[in-house]
C-alpha positions as CSV (number, residue, x, y, z in Angstrom):
1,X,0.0,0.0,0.0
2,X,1.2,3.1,-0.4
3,X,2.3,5.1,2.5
4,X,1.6,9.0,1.6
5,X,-2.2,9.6,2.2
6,X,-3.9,10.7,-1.0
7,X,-6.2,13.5,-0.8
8,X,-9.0,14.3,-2.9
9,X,-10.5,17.2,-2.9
10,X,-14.5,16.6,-4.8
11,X,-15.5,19.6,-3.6
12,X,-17.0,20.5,-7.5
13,X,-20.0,19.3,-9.8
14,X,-20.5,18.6,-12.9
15,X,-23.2,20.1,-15.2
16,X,-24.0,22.9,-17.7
17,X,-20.7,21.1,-19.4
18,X,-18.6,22.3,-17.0
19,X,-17.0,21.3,-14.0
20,X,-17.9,24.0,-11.3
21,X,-16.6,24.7,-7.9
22,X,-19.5,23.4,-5.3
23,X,-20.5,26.4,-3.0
24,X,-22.7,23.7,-0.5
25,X,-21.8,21.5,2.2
26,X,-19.1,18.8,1.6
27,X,-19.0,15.1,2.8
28,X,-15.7,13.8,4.3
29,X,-14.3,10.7,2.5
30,X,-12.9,8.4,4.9
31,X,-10.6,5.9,4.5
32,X,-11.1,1.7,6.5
33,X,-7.5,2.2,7.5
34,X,-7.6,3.7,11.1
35,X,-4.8,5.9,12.4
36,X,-3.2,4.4,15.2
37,X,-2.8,7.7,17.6
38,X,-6.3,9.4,17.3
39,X,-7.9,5.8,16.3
40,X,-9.7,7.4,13.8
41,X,-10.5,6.3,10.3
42,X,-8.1,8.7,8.1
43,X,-9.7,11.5,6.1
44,X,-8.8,11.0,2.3
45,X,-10.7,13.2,0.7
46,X,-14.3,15.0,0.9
47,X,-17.0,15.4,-2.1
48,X,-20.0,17.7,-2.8
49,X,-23.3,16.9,-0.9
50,X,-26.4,18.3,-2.4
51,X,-29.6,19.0,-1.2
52,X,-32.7,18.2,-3.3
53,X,-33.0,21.8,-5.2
54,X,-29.3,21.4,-6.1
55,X,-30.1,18.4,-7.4
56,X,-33.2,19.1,-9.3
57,X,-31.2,21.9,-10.9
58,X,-28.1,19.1,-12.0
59,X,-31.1,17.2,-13.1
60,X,-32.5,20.3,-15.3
61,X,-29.1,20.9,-16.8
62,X,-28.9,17.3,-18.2
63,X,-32.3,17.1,-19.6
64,X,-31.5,20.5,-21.2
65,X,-28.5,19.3,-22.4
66,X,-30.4,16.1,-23.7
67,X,-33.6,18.5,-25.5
68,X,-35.5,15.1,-26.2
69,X,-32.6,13.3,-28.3
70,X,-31.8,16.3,-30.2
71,X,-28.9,17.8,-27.8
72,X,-24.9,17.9,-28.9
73,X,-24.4,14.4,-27.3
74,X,-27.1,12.2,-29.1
75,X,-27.0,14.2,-32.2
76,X,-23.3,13.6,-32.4
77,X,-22.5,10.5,-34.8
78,X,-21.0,7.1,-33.5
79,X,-17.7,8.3,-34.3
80,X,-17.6,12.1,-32.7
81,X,-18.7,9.9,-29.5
82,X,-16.0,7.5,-29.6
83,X,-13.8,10.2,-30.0
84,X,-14.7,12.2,-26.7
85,X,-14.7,8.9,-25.0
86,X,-11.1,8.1,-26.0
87,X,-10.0,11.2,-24.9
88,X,-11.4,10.6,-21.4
89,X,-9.9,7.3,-21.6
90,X,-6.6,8.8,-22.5
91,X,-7.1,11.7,-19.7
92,X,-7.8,8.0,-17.0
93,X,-4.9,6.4,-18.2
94,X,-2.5,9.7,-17.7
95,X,-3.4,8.9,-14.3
96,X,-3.6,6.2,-13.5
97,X,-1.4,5.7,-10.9
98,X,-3.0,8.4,-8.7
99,X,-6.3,6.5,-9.3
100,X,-4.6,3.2,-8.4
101,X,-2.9,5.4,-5.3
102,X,-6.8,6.0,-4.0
103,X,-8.2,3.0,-4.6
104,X,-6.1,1.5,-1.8
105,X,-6.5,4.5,1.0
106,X,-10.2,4.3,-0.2
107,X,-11.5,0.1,-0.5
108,X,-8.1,-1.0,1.3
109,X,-7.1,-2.9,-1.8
110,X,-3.8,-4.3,-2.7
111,X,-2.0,-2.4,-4.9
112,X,-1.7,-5.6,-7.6
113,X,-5.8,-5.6,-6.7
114,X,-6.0,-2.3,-7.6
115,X,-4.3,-2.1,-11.0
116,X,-5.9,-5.1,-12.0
117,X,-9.3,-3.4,-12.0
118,X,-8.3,-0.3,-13.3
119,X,-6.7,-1.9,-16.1
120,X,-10.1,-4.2,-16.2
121,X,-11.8,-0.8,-16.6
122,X,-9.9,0.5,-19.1
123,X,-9.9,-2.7,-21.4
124,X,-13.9,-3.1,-20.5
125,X,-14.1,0.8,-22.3
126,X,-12.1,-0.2,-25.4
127,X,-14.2,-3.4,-25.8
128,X,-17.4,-1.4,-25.7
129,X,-15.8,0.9,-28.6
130,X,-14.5,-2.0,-30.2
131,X,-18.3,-3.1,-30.0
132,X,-20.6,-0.1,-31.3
133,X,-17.5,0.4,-33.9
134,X,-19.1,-3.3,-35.0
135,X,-22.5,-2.3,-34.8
136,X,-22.1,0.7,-36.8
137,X,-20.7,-1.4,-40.1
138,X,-23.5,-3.3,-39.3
139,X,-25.9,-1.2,-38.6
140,X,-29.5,-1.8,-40.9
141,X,-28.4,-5.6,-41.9
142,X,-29.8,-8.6,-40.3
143,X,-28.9,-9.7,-37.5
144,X,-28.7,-12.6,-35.4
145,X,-28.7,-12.6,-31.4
146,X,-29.6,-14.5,-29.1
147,X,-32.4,-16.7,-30.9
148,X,-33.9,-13.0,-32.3
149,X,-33.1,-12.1,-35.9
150,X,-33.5,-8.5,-36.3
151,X,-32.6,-5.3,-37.8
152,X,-30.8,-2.7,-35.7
153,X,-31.0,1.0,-36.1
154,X,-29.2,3.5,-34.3
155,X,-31.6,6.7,-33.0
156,X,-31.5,9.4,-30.6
């Protein structure tokens, strides 16, 4: 494990398509490892805590950003979408060691334990491209899934 504490501040939200400071209160993230002189679980981080009208108002900025299927996201095509996603990826992978860092101040898993399932992530997110990168050539032929034969059409 490693020995520095990590700290994380989540003290922000996202909507509107930005990342925004969060002027509310704040949750402390605690960590199951418990400090031996004030036997007290270690602090590793804190994240925003909304009440309902904040969270009716996050809620109103997606569906705004949605408009009924015709919002940037689900009019962009297959591919501008794999694109954005593959930069997140890219952005997750940069860091991958501070995630892996977390993970074990945060679940208490081994360090092995906790590359494993980021890398698991991060394969699991390529397959899925890998997937929908299939469906699009196929996208109006026949297909066969399952015992179903059907043709598959992509829409907002």
């Amino acid at each position: 494990m490693y020995k520095q504490r990590p700290y994380v501040d989540g003290s922000k939200v996202f909507y509107g398509g930005k990342v925004r400071p969060f002027e509310g209160n704040c949750l402390d993230i605690s960590s199951p490892v418990i400090d031996q002189a004030s036997n007290e679980r270690i602090v590793i981080g804190k994240m925003a805590h909304m009440n309902a009208e904040q969270e009716l108002g996050v809620l109103e900025s997606a569906k705004a950003a949605w408009r009924d299927g015709s919002g940037a996201w689900p009019q962009m095509t297959a591919h501008q979408r794999i694109v954005s996603i593959k930069n997140v990826a890219t952005s997750l992978k940069a860091l991958r060691e501070e995630i892996v860092h977390v993970l074990t101040w945060e679940i208490g898993k081994s360090v092995v334990d906790a590359e494993s399932e980021f890398d698991r992530t991060m394969q699991f997110l390529d397959m899925s491209i890998d997937e929908i990168l299939a469906f699009e050539r196929t996208e109006g032929q026949w297909r066969a899934e399952g015992g179903f034969t059907a043709k598959i059409r992509r829409g907002p």
